[in-house]
HTML snippet that shows the backbone in 3Dmol.js (N, CA, C, O; Angstrom):
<script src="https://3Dmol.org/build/3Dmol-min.js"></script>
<div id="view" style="width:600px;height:400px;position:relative"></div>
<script>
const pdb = `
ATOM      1  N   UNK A   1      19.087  37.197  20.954  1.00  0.00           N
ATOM      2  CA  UNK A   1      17.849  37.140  20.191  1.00  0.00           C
ATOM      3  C   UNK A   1      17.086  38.434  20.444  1.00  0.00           C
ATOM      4  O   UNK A   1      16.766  38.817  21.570  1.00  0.00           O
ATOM      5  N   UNK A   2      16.813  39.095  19.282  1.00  0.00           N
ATOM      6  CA  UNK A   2      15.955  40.459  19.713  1.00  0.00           C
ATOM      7  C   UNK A   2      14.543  40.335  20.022  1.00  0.00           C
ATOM      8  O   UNK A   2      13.914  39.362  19.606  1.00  0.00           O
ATOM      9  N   UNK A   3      14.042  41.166  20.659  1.00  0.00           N
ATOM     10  CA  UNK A   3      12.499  40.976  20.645  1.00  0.00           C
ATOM     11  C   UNK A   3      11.684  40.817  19.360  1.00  0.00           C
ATOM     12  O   UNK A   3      10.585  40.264  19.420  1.00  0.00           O
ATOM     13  N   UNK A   4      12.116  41.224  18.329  1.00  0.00           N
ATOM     14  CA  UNK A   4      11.446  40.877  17.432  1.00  0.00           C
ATOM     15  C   UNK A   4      11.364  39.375  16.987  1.00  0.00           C
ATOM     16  O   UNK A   4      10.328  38.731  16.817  1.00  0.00           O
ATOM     17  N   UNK A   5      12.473  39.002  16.853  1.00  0.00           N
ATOM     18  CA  UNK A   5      12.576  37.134  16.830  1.00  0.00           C
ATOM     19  C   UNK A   5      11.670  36.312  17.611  1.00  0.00           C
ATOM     20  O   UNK A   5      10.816  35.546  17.165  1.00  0.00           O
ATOM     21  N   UNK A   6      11.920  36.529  18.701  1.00  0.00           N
ATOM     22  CA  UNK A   6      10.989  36.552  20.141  1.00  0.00           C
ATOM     23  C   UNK A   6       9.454  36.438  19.715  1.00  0.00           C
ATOM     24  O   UNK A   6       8.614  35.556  19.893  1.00  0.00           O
ATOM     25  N   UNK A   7       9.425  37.603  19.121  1.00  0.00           N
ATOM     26  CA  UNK A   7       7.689  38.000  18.765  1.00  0.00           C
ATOM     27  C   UNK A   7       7.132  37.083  17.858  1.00  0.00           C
ATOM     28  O   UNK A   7       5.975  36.665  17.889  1.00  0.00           O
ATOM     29  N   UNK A   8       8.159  36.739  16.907  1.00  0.00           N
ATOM     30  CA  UNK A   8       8.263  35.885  15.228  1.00  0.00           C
ATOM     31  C   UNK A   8       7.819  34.651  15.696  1.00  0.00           C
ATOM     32  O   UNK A   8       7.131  33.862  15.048  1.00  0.00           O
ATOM     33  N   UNK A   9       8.328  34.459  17.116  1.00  0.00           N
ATOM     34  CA  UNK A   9       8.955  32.560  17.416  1.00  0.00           C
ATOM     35  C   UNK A   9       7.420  32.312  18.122  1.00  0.00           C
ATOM     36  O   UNK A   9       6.838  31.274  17.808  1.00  0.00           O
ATOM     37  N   UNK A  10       6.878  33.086  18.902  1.00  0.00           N
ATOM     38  CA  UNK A  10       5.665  33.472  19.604  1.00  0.00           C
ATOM     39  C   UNK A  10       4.629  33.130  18.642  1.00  0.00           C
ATOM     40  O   UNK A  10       3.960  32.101  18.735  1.00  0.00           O
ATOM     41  N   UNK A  11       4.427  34.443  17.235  1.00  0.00           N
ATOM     42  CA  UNK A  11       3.304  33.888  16.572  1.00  0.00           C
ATOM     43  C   UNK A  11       3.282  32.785  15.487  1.00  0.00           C
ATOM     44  O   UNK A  11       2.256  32.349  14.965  1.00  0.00           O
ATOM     45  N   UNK A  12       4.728  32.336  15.176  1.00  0.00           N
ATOM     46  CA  UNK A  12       4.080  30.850  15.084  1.00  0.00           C
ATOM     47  C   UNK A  12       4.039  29.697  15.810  1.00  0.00           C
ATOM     48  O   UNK A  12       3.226  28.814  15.536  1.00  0.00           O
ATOM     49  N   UNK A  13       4.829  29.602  16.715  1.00  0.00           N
ATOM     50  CA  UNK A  13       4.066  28.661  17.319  1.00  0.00           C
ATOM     51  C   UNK A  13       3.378  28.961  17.932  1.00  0.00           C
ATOM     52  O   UNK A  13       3.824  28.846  19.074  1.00  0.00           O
ATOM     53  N   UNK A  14       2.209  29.416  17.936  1.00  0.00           N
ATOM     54  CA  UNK A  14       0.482  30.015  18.069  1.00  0.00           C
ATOM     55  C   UNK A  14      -0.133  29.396  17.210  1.00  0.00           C
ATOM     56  O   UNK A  14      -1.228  28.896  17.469  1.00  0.00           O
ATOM     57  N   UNK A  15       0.601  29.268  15.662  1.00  0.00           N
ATOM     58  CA  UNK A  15      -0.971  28.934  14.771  1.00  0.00           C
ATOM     59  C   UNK A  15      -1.109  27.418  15.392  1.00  0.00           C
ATOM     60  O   UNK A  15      -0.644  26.733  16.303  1.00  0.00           O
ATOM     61  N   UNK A  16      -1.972  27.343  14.399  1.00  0.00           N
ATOM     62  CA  UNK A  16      -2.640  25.942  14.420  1.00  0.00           C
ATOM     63  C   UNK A  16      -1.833  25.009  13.308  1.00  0.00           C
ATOM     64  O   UNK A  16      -1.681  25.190  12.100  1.00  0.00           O
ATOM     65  N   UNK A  17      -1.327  23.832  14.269  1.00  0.00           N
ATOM     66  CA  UNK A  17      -0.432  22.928  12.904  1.00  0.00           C
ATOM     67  C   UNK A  17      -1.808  21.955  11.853  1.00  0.00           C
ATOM     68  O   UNK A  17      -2.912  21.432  12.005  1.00  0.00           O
ATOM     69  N   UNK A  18      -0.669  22.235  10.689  1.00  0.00           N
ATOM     70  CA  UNK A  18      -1.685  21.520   9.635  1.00  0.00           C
ATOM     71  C   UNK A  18      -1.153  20.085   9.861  1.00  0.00           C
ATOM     72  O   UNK A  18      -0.303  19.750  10.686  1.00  0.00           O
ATOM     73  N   UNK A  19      -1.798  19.310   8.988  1.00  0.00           N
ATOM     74  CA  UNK A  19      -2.137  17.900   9.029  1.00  0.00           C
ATOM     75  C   UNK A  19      -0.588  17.325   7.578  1.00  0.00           C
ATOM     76  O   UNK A  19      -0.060  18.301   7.047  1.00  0.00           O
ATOM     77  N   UNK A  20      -0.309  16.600   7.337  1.00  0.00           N
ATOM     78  CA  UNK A  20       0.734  15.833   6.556  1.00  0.00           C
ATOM     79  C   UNK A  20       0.299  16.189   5.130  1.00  0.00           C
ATOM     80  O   UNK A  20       1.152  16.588   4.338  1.00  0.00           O
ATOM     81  N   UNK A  21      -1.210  16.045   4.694  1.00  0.00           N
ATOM     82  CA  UNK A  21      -1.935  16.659   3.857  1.00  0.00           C
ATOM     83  C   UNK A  21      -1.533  17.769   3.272  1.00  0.00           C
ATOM     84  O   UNK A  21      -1.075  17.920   2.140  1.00  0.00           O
ATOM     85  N   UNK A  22      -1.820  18.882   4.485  1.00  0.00           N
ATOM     86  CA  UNK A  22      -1.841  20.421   4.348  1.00  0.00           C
ATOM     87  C   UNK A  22      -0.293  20.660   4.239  1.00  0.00           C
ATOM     88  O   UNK A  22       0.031  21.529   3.429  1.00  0.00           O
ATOM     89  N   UNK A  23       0.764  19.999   4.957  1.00  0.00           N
ATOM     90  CA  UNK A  23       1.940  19.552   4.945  1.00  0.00           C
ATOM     91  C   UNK A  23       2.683  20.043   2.892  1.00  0.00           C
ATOM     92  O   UNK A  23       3.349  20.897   2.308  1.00  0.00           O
ATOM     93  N   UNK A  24       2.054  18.986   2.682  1.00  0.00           N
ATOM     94  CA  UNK A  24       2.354  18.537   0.939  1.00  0.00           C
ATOM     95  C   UNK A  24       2.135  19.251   0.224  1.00  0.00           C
ATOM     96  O   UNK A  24       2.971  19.818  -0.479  1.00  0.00           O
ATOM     97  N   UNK A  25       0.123  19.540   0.193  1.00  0.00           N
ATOM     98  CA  UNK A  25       0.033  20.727  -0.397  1.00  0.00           C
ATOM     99  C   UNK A  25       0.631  22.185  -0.448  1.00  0.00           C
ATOM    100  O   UNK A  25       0.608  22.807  -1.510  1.00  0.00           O
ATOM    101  N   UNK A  26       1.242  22.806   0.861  1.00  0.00           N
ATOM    102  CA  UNK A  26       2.753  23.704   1.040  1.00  0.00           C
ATOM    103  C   UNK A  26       3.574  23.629   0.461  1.00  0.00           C
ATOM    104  O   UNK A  26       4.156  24.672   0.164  1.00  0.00           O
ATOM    105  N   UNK A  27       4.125  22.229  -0.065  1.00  0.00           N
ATOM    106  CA  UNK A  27       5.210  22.102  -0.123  1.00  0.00           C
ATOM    107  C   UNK A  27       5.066  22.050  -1.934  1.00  0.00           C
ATOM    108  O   UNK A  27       5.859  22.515  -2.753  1.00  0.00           O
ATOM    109  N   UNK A  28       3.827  21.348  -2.172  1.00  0.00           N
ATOM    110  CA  UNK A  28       3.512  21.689  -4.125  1.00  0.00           C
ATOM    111  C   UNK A  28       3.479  22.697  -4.207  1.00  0.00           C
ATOM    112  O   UNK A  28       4.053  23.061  -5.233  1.00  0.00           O
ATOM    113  N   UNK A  29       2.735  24.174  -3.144  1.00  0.00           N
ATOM    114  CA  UNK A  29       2.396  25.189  -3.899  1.00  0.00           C
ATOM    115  C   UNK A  29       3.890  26.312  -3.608  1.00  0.00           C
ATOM    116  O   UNK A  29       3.868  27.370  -4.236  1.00  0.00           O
ATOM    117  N   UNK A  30       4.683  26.139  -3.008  1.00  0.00           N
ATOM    118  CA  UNK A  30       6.088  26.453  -2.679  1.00  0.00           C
ATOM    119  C   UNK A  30       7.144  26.388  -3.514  1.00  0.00           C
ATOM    120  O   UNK A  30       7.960  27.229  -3.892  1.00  0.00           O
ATOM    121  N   UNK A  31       6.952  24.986  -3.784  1.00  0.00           N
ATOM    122  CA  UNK A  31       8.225  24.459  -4.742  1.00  0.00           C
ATOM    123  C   UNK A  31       7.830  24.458  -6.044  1.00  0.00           C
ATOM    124  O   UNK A  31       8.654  24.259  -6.936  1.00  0.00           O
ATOM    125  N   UNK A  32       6.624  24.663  -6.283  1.00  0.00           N
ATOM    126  CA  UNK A  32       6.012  24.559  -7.902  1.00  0.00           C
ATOM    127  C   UNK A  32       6.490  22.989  -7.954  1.00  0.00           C
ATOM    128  O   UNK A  32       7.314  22.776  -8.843  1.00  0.00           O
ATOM    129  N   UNK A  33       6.137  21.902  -7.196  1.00  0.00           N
ATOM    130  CA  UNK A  33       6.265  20.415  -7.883  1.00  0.00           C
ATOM    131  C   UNK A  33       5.191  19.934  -8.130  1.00  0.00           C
ATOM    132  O   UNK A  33       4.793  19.016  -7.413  1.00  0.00           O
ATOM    133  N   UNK A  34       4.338  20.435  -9.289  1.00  0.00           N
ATOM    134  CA  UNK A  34       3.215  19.925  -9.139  1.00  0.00           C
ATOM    135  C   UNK A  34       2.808  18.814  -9.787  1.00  0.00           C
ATOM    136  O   UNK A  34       1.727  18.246  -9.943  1.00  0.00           O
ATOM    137  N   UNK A  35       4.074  18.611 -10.177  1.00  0.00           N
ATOM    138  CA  UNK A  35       4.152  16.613 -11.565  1.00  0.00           C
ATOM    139  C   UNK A  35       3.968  15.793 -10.238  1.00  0.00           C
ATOM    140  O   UNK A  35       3.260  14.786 -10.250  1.00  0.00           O
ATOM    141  N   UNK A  36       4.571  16.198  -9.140  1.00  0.00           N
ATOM    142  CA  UNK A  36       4.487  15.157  -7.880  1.00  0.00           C
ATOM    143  C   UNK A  36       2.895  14.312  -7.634  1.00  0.00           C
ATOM    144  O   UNK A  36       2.597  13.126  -7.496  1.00  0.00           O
ATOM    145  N   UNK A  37       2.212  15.417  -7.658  1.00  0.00           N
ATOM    146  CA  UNK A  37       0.528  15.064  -7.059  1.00  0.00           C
ATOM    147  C   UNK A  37       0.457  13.590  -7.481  1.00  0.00           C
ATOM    148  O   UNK A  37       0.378  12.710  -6.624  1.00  0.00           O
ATOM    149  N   UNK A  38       0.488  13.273  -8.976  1.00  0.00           N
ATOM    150  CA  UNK A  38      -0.034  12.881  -9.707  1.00  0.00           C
ATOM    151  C   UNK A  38       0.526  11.218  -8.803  1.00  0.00           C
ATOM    152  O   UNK A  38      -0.120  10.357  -8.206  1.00  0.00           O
ATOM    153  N   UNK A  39       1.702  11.349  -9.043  1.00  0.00           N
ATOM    154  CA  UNK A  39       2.502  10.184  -8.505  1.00  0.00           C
ATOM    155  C   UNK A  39       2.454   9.401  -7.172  1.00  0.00           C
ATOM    156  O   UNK A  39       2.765   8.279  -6.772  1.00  0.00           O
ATOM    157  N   UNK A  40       1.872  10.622  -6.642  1.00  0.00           N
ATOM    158  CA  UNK A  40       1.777  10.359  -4.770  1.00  0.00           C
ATOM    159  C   UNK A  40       0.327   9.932  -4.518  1.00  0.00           C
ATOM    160  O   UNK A  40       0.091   9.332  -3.469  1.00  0.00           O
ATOM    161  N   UNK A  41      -0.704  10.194  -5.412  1.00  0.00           N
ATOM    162  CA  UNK A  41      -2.197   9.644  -5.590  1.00  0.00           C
ATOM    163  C   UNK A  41      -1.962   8.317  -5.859  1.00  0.00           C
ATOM    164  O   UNK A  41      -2.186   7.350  -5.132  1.00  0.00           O
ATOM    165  N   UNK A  42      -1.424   8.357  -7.129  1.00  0.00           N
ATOM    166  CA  UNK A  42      -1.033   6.599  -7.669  1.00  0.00           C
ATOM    167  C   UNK A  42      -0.845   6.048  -6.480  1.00  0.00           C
ATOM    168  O   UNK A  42      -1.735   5.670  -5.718  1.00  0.00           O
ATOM    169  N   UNK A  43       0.382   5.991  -6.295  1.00  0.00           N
ATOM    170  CA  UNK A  43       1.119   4.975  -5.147  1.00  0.00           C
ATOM    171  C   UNK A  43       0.310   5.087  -3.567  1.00  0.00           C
ATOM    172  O   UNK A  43       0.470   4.197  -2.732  1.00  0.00           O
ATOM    173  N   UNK A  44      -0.445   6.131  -3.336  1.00  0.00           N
ATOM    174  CA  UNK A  44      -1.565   6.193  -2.270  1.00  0.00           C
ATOM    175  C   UNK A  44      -2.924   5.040  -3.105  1.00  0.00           C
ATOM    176  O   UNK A  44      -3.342   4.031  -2.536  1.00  0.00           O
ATOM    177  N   UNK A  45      -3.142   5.244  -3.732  1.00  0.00           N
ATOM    178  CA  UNK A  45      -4.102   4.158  -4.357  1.00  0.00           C
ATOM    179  C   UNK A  45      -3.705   2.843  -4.600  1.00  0.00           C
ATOM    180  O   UNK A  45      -4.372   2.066  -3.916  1.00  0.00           O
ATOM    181  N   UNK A  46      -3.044   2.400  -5.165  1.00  0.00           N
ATOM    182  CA  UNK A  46      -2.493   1.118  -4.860  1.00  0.00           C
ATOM    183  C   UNK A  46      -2.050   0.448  -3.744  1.00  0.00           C
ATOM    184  O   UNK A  46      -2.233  -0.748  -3.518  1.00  0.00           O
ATOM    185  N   UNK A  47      -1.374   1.355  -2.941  1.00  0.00           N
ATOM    186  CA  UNK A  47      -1.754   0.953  -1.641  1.00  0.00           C
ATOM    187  C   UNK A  47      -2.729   0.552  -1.125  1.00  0.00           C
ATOM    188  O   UNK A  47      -2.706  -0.673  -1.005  1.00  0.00           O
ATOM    189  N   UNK A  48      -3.805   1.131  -0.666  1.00  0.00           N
ATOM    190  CA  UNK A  48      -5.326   0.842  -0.808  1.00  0.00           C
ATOM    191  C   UNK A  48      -5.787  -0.171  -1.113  1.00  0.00           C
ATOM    192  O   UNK A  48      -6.491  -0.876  -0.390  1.00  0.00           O
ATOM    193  N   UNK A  49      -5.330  -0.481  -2.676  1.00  0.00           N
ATOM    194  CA  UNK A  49      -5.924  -1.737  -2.969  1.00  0.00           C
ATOM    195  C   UNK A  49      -5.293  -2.906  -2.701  1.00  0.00           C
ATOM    196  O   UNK A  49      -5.738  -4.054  -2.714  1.00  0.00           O
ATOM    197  N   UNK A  50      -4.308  -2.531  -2.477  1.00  0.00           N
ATOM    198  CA  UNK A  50      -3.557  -3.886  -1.502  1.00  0.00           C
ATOM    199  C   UNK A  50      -3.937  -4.231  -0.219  1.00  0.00           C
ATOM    200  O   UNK A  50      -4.239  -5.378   0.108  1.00  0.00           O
ATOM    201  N   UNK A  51      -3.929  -3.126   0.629  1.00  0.00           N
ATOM    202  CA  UNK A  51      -4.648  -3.393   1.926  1.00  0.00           C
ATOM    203  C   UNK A  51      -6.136  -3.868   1.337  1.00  0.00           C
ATOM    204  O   UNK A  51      -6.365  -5.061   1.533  1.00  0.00           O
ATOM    205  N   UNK A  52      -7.218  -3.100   0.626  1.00  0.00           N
ATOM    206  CA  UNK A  52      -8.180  -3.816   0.703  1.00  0.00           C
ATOM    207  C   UNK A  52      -7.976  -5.603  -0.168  1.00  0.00           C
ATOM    208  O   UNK A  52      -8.801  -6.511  -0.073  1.00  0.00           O
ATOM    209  N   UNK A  53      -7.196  -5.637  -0.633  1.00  0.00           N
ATOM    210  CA  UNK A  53      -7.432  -7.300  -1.250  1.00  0.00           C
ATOM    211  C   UNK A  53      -7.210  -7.831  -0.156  1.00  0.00           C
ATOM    212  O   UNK A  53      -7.224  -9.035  -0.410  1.00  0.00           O
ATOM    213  N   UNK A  54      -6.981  -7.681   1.084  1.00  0.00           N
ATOM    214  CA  UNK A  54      -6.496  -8.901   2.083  1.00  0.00           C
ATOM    215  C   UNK A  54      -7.606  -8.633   2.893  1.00  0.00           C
ATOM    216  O   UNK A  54      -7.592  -9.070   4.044  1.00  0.00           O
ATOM    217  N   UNK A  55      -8.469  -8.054   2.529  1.00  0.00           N
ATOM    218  CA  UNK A  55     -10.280  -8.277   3.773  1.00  0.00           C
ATOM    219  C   UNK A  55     -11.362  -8.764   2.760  1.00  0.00           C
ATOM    220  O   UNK A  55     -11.322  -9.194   1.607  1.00  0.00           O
ATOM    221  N   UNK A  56     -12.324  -8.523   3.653  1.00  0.00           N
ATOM    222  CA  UNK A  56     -13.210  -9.319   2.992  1.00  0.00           C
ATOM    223  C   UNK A  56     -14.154  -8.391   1.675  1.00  0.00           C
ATOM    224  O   UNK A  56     -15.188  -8.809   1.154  1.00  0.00           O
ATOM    225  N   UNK A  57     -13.332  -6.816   1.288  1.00  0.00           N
ATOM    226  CA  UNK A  57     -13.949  -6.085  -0.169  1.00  0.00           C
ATOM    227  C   UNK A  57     -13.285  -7.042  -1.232  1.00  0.00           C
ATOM    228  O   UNK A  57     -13.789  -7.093  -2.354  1.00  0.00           O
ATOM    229  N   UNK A  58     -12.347  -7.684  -0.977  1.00  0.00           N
ATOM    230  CA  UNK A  58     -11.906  -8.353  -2.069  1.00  0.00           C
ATOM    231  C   UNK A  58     -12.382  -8.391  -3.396  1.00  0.00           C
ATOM    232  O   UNK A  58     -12.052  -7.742  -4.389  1.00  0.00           O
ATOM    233  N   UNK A  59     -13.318  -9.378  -3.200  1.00  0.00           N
ATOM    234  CA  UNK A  59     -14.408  -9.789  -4.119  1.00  0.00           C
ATOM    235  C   UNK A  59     -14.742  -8.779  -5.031  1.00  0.00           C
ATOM    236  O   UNK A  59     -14.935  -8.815  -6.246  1.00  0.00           O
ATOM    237  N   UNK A  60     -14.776  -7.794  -4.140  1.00  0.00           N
ATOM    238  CA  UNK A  60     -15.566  -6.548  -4.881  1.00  0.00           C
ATOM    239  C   UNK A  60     -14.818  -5.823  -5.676  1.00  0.00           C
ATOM    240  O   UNK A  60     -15.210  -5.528  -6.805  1.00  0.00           O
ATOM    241  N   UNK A  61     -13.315  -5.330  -5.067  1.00  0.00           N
ATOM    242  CA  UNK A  61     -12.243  -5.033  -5.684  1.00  0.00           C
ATOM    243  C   UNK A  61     -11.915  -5.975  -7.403  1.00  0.00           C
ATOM    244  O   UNK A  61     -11.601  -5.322  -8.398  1.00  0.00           O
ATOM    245  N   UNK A  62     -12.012  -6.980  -7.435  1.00  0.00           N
ATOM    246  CA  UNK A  62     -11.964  -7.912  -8.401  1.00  0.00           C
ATOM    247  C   UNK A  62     -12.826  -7.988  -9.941  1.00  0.00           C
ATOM    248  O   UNK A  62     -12.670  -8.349 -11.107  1.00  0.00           O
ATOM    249  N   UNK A  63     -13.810  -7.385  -9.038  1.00  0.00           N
ATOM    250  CA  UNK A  63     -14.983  -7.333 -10.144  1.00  0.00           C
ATOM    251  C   UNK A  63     -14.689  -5.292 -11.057  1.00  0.00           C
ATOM    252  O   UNK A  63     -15.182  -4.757 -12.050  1.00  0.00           O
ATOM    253  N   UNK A  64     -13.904  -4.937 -10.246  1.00  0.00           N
ATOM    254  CA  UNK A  64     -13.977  -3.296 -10.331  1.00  0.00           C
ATOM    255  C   UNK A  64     -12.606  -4.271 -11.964  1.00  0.00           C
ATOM    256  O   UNK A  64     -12.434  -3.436 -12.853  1.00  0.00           O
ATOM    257  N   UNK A  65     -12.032  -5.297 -12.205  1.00  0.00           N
ATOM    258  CA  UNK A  65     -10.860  -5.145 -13.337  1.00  0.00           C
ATOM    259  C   UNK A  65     -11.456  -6.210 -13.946  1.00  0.00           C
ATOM    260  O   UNK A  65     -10.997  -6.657 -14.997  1.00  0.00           O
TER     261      UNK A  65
END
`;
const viewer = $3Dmol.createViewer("view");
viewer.addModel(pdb, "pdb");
viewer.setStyle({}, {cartoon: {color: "spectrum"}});
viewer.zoomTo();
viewer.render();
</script>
């Protein structure tokens, strides 16, 4: 391994790791997948409202359809 690799391997693992978030967004603005967003909001939101129908927003959730 040359020193330069060495140096490479050094300053990144230095930065600061991003979050699963910052993760994705890399990976949309990288790959150009940006039809993805759309899909991964959905299914993050419905989720949501599944977990919230089983507490007590229910009610409230109900009145939102």
């Amino acid at each position: 391994m040359s020193e330069e690799e060495k140096n490479d391997f050094v300053a990144q693992a230095s930065e600061e790791r991003s979050g699963i978030a910052g993760e994705f967004v890399d990976f949309l603005k990288e790959n150009k997948k940006w039809w993805l967003a759309p899909i991964v909001i959905s299914i993050l939101g419905l989720g949501l409202l599944v977990v919230l129908g089983g507490t007590a927003a229910a009610p409230f959730i109900y009145t939102l359809f």
